[in-house]
N, C-alpha and C positions, 0 to 999 in steps of 0.2 A: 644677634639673635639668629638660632638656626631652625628648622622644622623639618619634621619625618611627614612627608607627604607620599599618598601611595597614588598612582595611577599604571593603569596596563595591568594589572595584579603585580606590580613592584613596590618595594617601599626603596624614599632617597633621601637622605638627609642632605639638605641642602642649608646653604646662606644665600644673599645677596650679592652677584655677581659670579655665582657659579654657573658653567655652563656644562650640562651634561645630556647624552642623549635617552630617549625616552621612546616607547611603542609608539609607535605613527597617530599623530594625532589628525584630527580633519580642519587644517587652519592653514594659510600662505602663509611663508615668508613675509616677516616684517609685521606681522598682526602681534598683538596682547592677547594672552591667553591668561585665564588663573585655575589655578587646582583648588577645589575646597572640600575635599578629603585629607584632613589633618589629621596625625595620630597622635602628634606628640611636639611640643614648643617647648623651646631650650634659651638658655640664656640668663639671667639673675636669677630668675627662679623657673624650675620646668614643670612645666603646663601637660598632662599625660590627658589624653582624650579617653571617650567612654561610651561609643571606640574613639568619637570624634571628639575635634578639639569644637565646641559651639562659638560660628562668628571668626574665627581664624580663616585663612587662606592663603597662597602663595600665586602671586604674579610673575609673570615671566614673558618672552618675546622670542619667538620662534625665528633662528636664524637659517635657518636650510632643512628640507625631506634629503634623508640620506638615507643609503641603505649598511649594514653589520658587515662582519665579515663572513665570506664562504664557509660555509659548512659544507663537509662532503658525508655521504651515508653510503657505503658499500656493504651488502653483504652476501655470504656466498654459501653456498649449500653442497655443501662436498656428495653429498648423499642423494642429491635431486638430477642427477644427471650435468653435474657441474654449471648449475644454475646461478648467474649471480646478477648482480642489478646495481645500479651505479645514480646517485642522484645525488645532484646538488644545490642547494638554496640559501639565499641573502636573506634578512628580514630588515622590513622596510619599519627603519628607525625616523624620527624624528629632532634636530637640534637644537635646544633650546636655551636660554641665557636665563637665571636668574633675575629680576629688579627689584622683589620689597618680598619680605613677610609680615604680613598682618595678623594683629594679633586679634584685632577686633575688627568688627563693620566690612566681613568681608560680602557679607551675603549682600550688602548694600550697595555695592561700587558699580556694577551694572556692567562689569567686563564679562567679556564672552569666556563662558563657562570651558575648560579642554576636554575634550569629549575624543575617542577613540574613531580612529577612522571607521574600523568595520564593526564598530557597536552598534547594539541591538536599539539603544537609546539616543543615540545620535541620526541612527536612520529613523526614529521613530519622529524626536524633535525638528527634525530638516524636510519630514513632509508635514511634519501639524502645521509647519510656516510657510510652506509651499501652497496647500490648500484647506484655506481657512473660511476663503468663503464659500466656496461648494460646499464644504460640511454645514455651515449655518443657513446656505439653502435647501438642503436636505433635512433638516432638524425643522425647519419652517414649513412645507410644504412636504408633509410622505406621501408619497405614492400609492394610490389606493391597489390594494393586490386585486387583481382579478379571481375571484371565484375558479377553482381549479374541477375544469371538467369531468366529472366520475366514469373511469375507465368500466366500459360494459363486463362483467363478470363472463368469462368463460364457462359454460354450461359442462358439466360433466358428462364425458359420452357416457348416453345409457348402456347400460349390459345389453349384448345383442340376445335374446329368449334362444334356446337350444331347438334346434329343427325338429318341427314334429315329425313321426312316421308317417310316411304319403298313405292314402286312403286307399283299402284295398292291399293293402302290403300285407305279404304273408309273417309269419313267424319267424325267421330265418335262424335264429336260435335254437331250433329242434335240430339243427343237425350238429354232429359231432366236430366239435370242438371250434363251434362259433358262440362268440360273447357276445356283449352289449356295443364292446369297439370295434369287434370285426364286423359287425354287423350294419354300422354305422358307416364301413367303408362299402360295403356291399352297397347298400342304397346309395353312397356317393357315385359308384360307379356304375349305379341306373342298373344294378338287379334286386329287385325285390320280390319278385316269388320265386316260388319252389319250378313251378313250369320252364321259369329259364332257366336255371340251372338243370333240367332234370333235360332240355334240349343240348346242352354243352357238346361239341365233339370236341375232336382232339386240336383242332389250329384254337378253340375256343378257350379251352382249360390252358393251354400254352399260355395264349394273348392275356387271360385276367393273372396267372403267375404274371407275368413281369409288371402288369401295372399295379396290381396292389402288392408284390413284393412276398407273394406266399408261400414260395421255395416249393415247389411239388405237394401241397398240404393236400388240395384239392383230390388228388389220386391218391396218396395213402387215407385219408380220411373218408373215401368213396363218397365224399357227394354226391355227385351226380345219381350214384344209384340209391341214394339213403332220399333223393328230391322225386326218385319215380316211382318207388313206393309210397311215397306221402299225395302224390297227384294220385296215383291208382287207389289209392288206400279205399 
């Protein structure tokens, strides 16, 4: 009797006393392992699974972790600045012996299932049996959560209110070719009537050019004398 059994995503047709090797499984030297992923049993009459064969399985006995042969991977990039890259790798095989195929009462026999070294299911089954009673102490006894302190909401800064005009402040938009923003700097810059501009001399009208940046505005727009007829007025 022979069987297509798949494991590693390989299918093998094997018999009894075949030895061939297989993806690294997670077992020593000298243990029984069995496959019960059946596709297909052969022999007087063949048994095709659907996909599996139900209750079949193949046993087998693990004679040595071995690794393949070398593989090399070179490649090279004529176009990258004569780029090339050079790797090599084994892939860690396992050898194993055929002993029985069953064609029934495999799911019964209680041999350890072959499971893939670096499967997602074999590291999953090898901690469920590593810790089994911490999870059924934790199933027994949860942990009451602590009430999670409510982080104080950040306040929105308020809008700061726009600066009134100081009491007493003149118009200063009567004179020629002051607005609402040059006038805004005027007051920043602590002139607010007409009298101090209409005092201005010459190191005076200099020093406000360069601190508010008014390029000569002040003398061609005559201020100063446009400030001493509105104090005279």
């Amino acid at each position: 009797m022979f069987a297509v059994m798949k494991t590693g995503g390989k299918q093998y047709k094997v018999q009894a006393g075949d030895k061939l090797r297989v993806e690294k499984l997670a077992a020593e030297a000298g243990e029984t392992v069995q496959f019960n992923e059946i596709l297909m049993l052969g022999g007087d009459s063949a048994t095709v699974g659907a996909p599996l064969v139900e209750g079949a399985a193949v046993q087998a006995t693990v004679v040595d972790q071995v690794k393949g042969e070398k593989l090399i991977h070179f490649v090279k990039r004529r176009r990258k600045h004569s780029s090339k890259r050079k790797k090599g790798h084994r892939q860690q095989l396992t050898l194993i012996e055929i002993t029985e195929v069953l064609a029934k009462g495999g799911d019964k026999t209680g041999v350890k299932a072959a499971v893939g070294a670096g499967s997602v299911a074999g590291v999953a089954v090898a901690a469920a049996a590593a810790k089994p009673a911490k999870k059924a102490k934790k199933a027994e006894a949860p942990k009451a959560e602590a009430p999670k302190a409510e982080k104080p909401k950040a306040k929105k800064a308020e809008a700061a209110p726009a600066p009134a005009a100081e009491a007493g402040a003149d118009d200063l938009k009567q004179l020629s070719g002051v607005g609402p923003a040059l006038e805004k700097k005027l007051h920043a810059a602590g002139v607010t009537t007409f009298a101090q501009i209409a005092a201005w001399g010459a190191d005076d009208i200099v020093a406000m050019d360069e601190k508010l940046s008014f390029k000569g505005r002040i003398e061609r727009e005559g201020w100063v004398d446009q400030a001493k007829k509105i104090v005279e007025g």
